[in-house]
C-alpha positions as MATLAB code, in Angstrom:
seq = 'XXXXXXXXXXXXXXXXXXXXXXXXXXXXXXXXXXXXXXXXXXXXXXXXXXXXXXXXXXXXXXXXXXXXXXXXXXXXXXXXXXXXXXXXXXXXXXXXXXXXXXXXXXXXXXXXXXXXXXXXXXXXXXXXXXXXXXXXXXXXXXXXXXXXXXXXXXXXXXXXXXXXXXXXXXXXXXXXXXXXXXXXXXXXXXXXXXXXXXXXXXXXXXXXXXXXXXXXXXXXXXXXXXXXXXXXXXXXXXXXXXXXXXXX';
ca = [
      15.041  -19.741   14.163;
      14.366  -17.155   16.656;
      11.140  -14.370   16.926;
      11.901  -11.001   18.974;
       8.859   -8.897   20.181;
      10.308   -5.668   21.754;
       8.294   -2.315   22.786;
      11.015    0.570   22.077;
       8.295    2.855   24.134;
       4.633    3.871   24.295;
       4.539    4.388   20.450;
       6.668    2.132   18.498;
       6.808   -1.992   18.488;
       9.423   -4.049   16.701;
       9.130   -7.466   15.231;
      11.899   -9.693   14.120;
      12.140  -13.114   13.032;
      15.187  -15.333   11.920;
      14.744  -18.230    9.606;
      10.968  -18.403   10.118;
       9.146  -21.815    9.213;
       5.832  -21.500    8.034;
       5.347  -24.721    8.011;
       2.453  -24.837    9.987;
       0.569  -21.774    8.559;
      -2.591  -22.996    6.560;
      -1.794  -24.089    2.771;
      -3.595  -22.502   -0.384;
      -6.380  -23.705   -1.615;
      -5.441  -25.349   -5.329;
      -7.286  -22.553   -8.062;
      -7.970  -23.295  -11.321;
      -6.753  -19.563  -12.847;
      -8.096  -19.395  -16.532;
      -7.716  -15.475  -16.567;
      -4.674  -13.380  -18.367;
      -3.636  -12.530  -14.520;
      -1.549  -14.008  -11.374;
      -4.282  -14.989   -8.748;
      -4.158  -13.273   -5.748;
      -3.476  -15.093   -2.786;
      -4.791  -14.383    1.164;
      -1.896  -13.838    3.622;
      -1.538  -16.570    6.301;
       1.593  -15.837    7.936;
       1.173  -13.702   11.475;
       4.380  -11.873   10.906;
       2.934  -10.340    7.850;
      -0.508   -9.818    8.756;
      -0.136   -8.677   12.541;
       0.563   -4.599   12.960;
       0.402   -4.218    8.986;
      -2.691   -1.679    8.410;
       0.245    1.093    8.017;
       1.853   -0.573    4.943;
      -1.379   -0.705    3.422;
      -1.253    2.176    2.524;
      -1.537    2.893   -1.304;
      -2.433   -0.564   -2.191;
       1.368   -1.078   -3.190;
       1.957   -3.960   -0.916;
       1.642   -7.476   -1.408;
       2.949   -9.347    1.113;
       2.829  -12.439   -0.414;
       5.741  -11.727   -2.813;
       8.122  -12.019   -0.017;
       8.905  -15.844    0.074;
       6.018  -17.538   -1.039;
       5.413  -16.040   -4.588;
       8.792  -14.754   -6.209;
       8.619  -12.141   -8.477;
      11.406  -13.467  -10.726;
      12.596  -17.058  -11.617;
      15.015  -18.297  -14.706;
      13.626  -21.036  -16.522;
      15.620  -23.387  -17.346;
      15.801  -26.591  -18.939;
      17.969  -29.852  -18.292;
      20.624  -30.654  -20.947;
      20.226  -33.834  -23.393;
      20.552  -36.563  -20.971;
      19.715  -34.306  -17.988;
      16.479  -34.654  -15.290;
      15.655  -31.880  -12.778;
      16.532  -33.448   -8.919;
      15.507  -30.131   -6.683;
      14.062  -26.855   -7.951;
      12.634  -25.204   -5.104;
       9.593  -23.440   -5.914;
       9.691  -20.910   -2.922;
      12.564  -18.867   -1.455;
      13.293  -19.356    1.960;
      13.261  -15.969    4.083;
      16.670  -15.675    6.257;
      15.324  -12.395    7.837;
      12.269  -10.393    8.183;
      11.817   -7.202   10.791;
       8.976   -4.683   10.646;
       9.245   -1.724   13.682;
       5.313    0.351   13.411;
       3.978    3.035   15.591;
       1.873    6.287   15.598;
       3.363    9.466   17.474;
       1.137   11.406   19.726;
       1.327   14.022   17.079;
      -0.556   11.374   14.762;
       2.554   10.654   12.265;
       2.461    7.129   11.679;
       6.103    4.747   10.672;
       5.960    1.869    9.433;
       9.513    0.122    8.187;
       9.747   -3.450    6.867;
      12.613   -5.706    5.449;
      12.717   -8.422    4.825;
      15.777  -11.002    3.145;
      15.194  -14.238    1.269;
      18.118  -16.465    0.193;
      19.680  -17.356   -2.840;
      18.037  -20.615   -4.392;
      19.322  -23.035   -7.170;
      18.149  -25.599   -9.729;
      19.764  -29.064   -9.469;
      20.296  -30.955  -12.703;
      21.624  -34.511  -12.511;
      23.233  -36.353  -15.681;
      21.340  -39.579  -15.711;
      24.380  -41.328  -17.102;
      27.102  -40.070  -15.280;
      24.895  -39.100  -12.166;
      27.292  -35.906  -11.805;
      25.165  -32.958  -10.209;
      25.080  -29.263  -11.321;
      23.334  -26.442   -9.947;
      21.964  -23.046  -11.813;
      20.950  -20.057   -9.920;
      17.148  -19.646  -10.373;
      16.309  -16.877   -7.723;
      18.825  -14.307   -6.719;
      19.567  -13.016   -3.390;
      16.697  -10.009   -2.702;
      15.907   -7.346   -0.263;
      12.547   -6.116    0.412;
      12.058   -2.969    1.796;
       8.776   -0.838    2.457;
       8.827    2.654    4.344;
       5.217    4.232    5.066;
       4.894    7.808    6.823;
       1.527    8.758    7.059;
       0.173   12.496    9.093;
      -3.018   11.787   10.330;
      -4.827   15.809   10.551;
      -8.182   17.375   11.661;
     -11.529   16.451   10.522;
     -10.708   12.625    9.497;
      -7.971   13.611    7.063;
      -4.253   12.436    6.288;
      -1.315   12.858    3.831;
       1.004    9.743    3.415;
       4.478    9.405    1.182;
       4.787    5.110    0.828;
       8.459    3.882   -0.979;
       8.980    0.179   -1.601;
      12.099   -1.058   -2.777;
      12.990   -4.712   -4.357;
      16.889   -5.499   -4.636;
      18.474   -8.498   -6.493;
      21.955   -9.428   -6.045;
      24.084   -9.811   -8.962;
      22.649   -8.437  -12.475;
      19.142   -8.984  -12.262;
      17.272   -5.723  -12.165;
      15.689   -3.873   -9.228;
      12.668   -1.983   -8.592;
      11.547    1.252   -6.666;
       8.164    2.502   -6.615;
       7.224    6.091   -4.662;
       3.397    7.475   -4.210;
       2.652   10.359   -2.314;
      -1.435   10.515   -1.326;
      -3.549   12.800    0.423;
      -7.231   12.481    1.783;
      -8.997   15.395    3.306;
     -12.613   15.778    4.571;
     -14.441   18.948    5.349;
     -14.963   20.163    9.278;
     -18.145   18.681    9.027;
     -16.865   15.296    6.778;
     -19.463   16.152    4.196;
     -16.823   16.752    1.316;
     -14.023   14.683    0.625;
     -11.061   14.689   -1.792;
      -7.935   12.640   -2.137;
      -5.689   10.804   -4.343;
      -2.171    9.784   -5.185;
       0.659   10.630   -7.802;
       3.439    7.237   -8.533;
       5.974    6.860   -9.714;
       7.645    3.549  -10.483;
      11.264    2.475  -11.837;
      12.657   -0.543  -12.888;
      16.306   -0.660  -13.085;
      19.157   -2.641  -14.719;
      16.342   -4.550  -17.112;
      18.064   -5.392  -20.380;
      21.081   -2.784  -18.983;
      18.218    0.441  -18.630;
      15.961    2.203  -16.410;
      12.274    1.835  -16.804;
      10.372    4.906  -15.599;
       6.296    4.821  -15.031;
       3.740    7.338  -13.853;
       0.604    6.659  -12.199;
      -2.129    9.088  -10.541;
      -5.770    8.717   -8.946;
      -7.913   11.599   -8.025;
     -11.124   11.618   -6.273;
     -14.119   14.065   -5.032;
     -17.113   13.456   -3.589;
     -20.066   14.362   -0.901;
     -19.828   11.248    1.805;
     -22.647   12.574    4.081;
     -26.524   13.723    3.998;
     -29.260   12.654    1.874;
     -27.723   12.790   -1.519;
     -23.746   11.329   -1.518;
     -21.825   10.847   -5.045;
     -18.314   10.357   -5.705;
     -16.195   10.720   -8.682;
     -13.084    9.511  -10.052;
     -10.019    9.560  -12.627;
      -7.502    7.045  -12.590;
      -4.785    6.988  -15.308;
      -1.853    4.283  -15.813;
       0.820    4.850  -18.784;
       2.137    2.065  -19.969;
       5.419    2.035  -18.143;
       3.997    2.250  -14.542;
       4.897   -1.410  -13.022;
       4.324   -1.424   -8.859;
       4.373   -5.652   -9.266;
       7.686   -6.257   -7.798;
       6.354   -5.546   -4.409;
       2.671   -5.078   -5.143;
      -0.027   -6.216   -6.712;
      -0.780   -5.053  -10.141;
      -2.659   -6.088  -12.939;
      -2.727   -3.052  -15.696;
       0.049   -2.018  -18.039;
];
């Protein structure tokens, strides 16, 4: 393996790593999960926890789908006479490089990809002891691009893509949000939000298309603060593939 720090100039930083081990990053704790949802995990790996406020942004990031917790797996089951000798339960990252910066005109980049390998299922023949293998997670590409405009008074607009590929004819997923927050010259009012969109393609040979938006307005300063809020999901939305998500 190999890990590359490099400063391209005042602004911008790139990380790379090749065939990281994580072996030595702290384990899970084991979690009883009696709820209808995936729990959510902590991050312990450096690479994706050091220089990663930018791809934050949007809440449509969850870095522990990259390797540790794939998003897609076939089941399958041995044959009469068949046992299961290796099915690997993570897939192993080949590549991962993130570059992040802010320009001194306050527009923020942040670009990550990362590549984990194909993996396969081993099924031995108890008789025979002949070996065959079944694909179980496909070749995938994760991408994230964040720009984010930081203006006067506290305020910002910020366009996040992410961007799951699969190799051969498993499906793929894209998810866009554009969000704004602004704040008054004396950051006493505030309003933001977001509009999504999310697609999931080549699942059962069509294109899934979902909408999400959030809007917020409030007073943040003073005696007397409130803040209220619409969120609305329809039932197509799906940011899961590279996020976190947990309505339909």
């Amino acid at each position: 393996g190999m890990d590359v720090k490099y400063g391209i100039n005042q602004a911008f930083t790139l990380d790379m790593t090749l065939i990281p081990d994580f072996g030595q990053v702290q384990s899970d704790n084991r979690v009883l999960n009696l709820g209808p949802f995936e729990q959510r995990f902590n991050e312990n790996r450096a690479f994706f926890t050091e220089g990663t406020e930018l791809f934050n942004k949007g809440n449509l990031f969850y870095s522990r789908r990259i390797g540790l917790e794939p998003t897609y797996k076939n089941w399958l089951s041995p044959r009469p006479n068949e046992t299961i000798s290796d099915d690997p339960v993570q897939a192993k990252i080949l590549n991962a490089t993130k570059v992040s910066g802010r320009t001194q005109k306050g527009l923020g980049v942040g670009i990550l990809n990362a590549i984990s390998r194909r993996e396969y299922t081993t099924f031995r023949d108890k008789t025979s002891n002949v070996a065959r293998k079944e694909e179980t997670m496909p070749l995938t590409n994760y991408n994230i691009l964040v720009l984010d405009q930081t203006l006067k008074h506290n305020s910002s607009i910020s366009l996040v893509n992410t961007n799951v590929w699969r190799s051969g004819n498993e499906y793929d997923a894209n998810v866009t949000s554009a969000l704004f927050d602004f704040n008054d010259k004396k950051n006493t009012w505030n309003i933001g939000g977001n509009i999504s969109f999310s697609n999931i393609i080549g699942q059962n040979g069509k294109t899934i298309t979902g909408y999400a938006h959030s809007i917020y307005f409030g007073k943040t300063s003073g005696r007397f603060n409130f803040n209220v809020w619409q969120d609305l999901y329809n039932d197509k939305y799906d940011k899961s593939d590279m996020g976190y998500f947990t309505n339909n």
